[in-house]
C-alpha positions in Angstrom: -38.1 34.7 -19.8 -37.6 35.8 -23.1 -40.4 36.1 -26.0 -37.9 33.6 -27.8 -37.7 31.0 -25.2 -41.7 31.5 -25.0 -42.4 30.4 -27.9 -40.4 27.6 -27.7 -41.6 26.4 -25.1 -45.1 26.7 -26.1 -44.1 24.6 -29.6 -42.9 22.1 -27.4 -45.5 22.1 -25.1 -48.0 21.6 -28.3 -45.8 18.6 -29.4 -47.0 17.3 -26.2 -50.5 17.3 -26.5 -51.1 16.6 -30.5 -48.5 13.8 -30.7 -47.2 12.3 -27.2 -50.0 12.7 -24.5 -53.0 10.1 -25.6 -53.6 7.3 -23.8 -54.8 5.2 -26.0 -51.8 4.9 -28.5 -48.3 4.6 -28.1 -46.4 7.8 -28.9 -44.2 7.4 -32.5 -40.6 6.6 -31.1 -39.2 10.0 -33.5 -40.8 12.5 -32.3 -40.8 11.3 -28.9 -37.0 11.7 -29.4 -37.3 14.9 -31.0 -39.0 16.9 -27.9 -36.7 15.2 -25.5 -33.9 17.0 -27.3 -35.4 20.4 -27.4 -36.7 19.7 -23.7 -33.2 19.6 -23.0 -32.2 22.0 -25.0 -34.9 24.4 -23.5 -33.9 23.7 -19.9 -30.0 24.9 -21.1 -31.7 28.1 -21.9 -33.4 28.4 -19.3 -30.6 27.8 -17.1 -28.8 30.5 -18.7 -31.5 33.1 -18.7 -33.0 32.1 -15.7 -30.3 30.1 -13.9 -28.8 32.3 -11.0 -32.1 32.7 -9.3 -34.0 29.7 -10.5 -33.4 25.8 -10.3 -33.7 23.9 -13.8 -34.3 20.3 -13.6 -33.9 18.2 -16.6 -36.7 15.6 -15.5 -39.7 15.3 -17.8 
């Protein structure tokens, strides 16, 4: 995977546990919205890179 796609996968990943993953709030409808997006847009890049010997599911 490339150092690119690393790091955004790690921003997105961080999204995840500052803003979405707490229990005890409901996560703000925005950015919820937001890391959809680049989720999907991180698992078309990983298709591409990693696609012909890897299977990307869009499912999070």
């Amino acid at each position: 995977m490339s150092a690119e796609l690393t790091q955004r996968v790690r921003a997105w990943h961080d999204v995840w546990e500052q803003a979405l993953s707490a229990l005890d709030r409901d996560p703000d409808a925005v950015i919820e919205a937001r890391w959809r997006a680049e989720g999907h847009r991180i698992a078309e890049l990983l298709a591409a890179e990693i696609g012909d010997y890897a299977d990307i599911e869009h499912r999070f």
